[in-house]
N, C-alpha and C positions, 0 to 999 in steps of 0.2 A: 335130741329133745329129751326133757328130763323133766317127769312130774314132780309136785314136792309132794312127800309123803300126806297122810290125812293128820291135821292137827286140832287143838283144839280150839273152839271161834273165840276172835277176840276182841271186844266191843269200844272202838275208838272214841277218843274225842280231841280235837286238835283248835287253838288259837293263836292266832300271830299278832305281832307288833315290832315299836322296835324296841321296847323291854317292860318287865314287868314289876318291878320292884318288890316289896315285900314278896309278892307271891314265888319269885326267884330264890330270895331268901329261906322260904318254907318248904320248896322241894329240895334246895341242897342240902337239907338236913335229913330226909329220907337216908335210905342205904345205897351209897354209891355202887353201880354193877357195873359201870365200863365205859369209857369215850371211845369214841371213833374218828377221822378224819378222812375227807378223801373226794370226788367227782363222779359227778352223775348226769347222766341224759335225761331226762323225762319225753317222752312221746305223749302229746296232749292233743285230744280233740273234745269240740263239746259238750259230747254223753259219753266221751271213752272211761275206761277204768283206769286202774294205775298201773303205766305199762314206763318200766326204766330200762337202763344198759347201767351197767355197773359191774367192776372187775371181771368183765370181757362176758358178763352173762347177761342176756336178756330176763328180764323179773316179772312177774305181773302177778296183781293181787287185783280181785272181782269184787264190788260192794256185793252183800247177799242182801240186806237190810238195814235197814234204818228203824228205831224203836220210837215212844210215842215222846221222849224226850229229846228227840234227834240225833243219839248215838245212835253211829257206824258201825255194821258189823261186816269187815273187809276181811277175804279168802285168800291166803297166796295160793295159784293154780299152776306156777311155770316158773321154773328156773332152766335156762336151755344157754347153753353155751354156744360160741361162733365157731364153723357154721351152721345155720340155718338151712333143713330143708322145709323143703314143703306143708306139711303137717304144722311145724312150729312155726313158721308163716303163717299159716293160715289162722291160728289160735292169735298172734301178736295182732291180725289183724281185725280178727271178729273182737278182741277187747277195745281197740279202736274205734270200731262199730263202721269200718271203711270196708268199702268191696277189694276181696285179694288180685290186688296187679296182676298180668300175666309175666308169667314166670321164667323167662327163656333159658336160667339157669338151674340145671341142679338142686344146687346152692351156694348162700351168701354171706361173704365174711361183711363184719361188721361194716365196711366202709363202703362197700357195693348194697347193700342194705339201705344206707342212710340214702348215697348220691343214684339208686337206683331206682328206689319205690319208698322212701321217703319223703327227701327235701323233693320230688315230683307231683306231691299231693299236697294244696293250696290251703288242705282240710285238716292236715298235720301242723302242727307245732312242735318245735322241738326246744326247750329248756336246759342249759347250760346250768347247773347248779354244783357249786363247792359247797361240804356241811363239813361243818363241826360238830358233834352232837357227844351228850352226856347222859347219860342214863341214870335213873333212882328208882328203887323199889319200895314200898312201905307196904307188905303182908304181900295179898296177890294182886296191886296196884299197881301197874309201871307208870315209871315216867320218862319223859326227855324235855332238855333244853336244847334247844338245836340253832344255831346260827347258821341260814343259809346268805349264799351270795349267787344272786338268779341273774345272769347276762349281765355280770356288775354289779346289780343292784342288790345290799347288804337288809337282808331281814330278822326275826329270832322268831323261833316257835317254841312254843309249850303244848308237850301230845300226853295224854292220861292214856290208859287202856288195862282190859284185863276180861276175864273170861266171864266172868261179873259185872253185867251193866249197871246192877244197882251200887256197887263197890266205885265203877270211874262218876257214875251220879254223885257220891258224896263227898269224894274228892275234888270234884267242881266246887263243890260250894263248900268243902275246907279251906281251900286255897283261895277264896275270895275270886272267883273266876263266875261264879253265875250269871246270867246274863247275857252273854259273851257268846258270840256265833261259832260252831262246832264246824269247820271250813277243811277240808282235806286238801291235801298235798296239791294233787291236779288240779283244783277247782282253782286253790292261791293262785299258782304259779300260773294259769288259764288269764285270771286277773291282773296280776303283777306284768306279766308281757304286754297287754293289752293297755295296760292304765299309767304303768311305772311307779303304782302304789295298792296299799290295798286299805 
């Protein structure tokens, strides 16, 4: 198990669809910082946090708050690598907000994880997501465009953020995005399984 160092908080705000036109247009014009491509797990339950698997590491970031504009201010708390013991069990499963299984092993590589005390819990979801995603900066403002594809289904998002909530506040409404419900990763994909849209 491996904590992530202390960082600085950093005040989200995320909208999906399946594009955005002009507003597409006005973030690629920002400073490009980097694309990525690649697969991810999500672990979803109804009040759970953001709990993924990604390049063989278990990840989870904690909402701490929500401000009076409904920015997010999400913690990353765990990057732990396979295996799992106990300890880091038990922290993937209090962000779940599920009771820790009994434990008959040690520890667990990812695949006894998933078929052992995961897909066993009715209360677990588990999300199949491919991203694409591109990054842009304009001052201390991040952005992404991000195309995911959740169990098949092809969606785009658009994520602001930065250390400065009154800073992703104003880039909402430079980007002609006001209005527009501030939906986090788990909450979409919680929907998107359940609905086949959002």
């Amino acid at each position: 198990m491996s904590a992530v160092p202390p960082i600085s908080q950093r005040w989200e705000w995320r909208t999906w669809g399946d594009s955005f036109g002009s507003t597409e247009a006005a973030l690629t014009r920002w400073d490009a910082t980097g694309e990525s491509e690649g697969d991810e797990r999500y672990l979803l339950t109804v009040d759970g946090d953001n709990v993924k698997i990604r390049d063989e590491l278990v990840d989870i970031k904690v909402l701490r708050e929500v401000d009076q504009r409904g920015l997010e201010r999400w913690e990353p708390t765990l990057k732990a690598s396979f295996p799992l013991d106990e300890p880091t069990l038990a922290t993937v499963f209090s962000s779940l907000r599920r009771p820790l299984p009994a434990l008959p092993r040690e520890s667990y590589s990812d695949d006894q994880l998933m078929a052992e005390l995961i897909e066993t819990d009715d209360a677990i979801r588990v999300a199949h997501v491919h991203k694409r995603r591109a990054r842009f900066s304009l001052g201390d403002c991040m952005g992404e465009l991000t195309d995911f594809v959740v169990d098949g289904t092809p969606i785009r998002t658009i994520a602001l953020e930065s250390v400065d909530p009154a800073l992703v506040a104003a880039q909402i409404a430079a980007l002609g995005l006001a209005g527009r419900e501030n939906t986090s990763v788990p909450r979409a994909l919680l929907v998107l399984l359940a609905e086949g849209h959002l």
